[in-house]
TINUTI-707349 format. One record per residue: residue number from 1; residue in one letter; chain; x, y, z of N, C-alpha, C in turn. Coordinates in Angstrom, 2 decimals, m for minus. Each point is the difference from the previous one (the first is absolute). Layout:
// residues N
nr, rest, kette, n_px, n_py, n_pz, ca_px, ca_py, ca_pz, c_px, c_py, c_pz
NUM, A, A, X, Y, Z, X, Y, Z, X, Y, Z
...
***
This chain:
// residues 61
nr, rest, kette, n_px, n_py, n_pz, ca_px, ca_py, ca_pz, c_px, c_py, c_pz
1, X, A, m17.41, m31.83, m9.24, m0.67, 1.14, 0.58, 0.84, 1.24, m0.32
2, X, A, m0.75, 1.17, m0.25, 1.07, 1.27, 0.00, m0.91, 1.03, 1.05
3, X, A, 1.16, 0.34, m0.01, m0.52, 1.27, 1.49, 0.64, 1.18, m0.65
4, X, A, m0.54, 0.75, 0.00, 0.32, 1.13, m0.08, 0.34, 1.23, 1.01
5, X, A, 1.53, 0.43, m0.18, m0.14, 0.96, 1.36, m0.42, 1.57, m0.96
6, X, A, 0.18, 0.66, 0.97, m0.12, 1.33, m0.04, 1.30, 0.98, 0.30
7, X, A, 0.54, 0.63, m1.38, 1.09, 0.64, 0.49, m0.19, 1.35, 0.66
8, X, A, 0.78, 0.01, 1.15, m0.66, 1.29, 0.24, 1.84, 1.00, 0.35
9, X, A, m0.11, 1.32, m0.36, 1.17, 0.72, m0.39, m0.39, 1.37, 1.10
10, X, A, 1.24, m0.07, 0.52, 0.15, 1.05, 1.42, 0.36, 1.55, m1.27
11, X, A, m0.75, 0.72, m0.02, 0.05, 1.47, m0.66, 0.21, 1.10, 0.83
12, X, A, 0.91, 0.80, m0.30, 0.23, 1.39, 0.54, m0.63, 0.77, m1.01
13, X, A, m0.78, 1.39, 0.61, m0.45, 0.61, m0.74, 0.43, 1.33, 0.65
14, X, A, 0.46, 0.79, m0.90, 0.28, 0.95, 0.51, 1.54, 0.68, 0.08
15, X, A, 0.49, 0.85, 0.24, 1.53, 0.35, 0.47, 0.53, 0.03, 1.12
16, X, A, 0.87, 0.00, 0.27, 1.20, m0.32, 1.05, 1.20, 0.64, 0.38
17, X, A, 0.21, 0.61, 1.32, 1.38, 0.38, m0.23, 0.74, m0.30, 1.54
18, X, A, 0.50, m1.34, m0.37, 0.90, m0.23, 1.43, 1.29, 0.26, m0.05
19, X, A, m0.12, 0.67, 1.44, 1.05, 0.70, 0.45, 1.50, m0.12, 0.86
20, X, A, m0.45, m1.62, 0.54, 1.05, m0.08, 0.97, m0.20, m1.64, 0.01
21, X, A, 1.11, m0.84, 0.20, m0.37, m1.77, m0.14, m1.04, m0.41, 0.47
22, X, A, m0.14, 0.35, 1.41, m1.46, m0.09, 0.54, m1.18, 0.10, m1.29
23, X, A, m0.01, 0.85, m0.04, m1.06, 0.23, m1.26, 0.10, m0.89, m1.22
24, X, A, 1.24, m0.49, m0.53, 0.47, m0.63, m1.15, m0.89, m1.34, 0.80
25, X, A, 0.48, m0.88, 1.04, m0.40, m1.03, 0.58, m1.31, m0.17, m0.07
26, X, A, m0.48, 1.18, 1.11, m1.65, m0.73, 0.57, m0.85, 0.51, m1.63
27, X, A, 0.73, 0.28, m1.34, m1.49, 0.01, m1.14, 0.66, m0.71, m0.79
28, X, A, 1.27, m0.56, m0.18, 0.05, m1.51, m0.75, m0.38, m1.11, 1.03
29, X, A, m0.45, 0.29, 1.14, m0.27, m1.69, 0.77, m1.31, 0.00, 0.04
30, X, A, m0.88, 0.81, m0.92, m1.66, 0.06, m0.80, 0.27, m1.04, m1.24
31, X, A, 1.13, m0.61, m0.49, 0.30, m0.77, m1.12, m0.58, 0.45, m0.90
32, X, A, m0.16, 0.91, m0.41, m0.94, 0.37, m1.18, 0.91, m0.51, m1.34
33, X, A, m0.92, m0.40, m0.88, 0.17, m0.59, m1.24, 0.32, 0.89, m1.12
34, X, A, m1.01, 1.07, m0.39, m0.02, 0.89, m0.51, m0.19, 1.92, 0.45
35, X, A, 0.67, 0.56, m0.65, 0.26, 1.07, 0.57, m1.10, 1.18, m1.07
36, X, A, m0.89, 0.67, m0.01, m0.60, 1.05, m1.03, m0.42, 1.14, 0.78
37, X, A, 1.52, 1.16, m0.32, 0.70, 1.15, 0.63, 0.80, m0.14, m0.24
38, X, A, 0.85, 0.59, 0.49, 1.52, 0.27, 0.37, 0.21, 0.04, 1.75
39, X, A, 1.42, m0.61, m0.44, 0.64, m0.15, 1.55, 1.54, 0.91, m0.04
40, X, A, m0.29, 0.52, 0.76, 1.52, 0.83, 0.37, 0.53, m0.60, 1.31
41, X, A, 1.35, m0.66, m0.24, 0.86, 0.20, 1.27, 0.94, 0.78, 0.04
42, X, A, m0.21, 0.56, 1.01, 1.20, 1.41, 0.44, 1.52, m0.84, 0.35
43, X, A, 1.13, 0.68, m0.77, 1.10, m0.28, m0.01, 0.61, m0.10, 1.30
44, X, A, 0.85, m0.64, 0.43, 0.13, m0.13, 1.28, 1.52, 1.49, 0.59
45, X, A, 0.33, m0.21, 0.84, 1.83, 0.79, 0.22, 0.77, m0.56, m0.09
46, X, A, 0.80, 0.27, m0.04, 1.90, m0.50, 0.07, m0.11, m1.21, m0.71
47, X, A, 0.15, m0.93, 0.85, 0.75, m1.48, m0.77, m1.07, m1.05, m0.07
48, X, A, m1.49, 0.52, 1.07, m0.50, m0.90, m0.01, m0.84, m0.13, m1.26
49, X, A, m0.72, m1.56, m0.16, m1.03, m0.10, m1.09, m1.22, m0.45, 0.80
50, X, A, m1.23, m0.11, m1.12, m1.04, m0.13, m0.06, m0.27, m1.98, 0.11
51, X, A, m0.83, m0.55, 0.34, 0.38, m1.47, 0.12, m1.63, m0.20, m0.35
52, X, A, m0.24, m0.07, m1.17, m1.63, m0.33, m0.71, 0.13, m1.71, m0.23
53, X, A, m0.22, m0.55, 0.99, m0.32, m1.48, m0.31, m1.09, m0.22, m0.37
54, X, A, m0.86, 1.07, 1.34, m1.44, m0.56, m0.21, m0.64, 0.05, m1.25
55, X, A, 0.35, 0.75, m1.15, m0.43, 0.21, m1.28, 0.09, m1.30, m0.95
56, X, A, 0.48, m0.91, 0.67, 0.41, m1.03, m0.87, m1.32, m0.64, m1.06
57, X, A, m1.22, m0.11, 0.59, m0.99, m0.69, m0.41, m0.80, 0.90, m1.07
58, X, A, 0.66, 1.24, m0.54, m1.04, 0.66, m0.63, 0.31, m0.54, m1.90
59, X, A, m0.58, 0.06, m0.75, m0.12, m0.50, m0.95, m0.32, 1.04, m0.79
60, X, A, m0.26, 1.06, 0.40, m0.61, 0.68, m1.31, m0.28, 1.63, 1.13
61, X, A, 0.72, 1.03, m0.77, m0.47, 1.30, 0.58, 0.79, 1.05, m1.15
***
């Protein structure tokens, strides 16, 4: 037997500009796959960094 699934791909459309981790967090935990725009993250102060895990799943932007 073959079954066939259906791939289906989480798309951003559009641009982006997060501003603060909060922001970095709650629009990589949309898992989006592919990105078509641009994304800006704003540089952070002093010593701290930026922590983009949630971006892990994208494949193509």
């Amino acid at each position: 037997m073959l079954v066939q699934q259906d791939l289906i791909i989480k798309i951003f459309i559009g641009d982006v500009v997060l501003t603060t981790q909060t922001e970095v967090d709650d629009f990589g935990k949309n898992n989006y796959e592919k990105i078509e725009g641009n994304v800006f993250i704003a540089p952070t102060t002093g010593s701290q960094s930026r922590v983009i895990k949630h971006f892990k799943n994208l494949f193509e932007f």
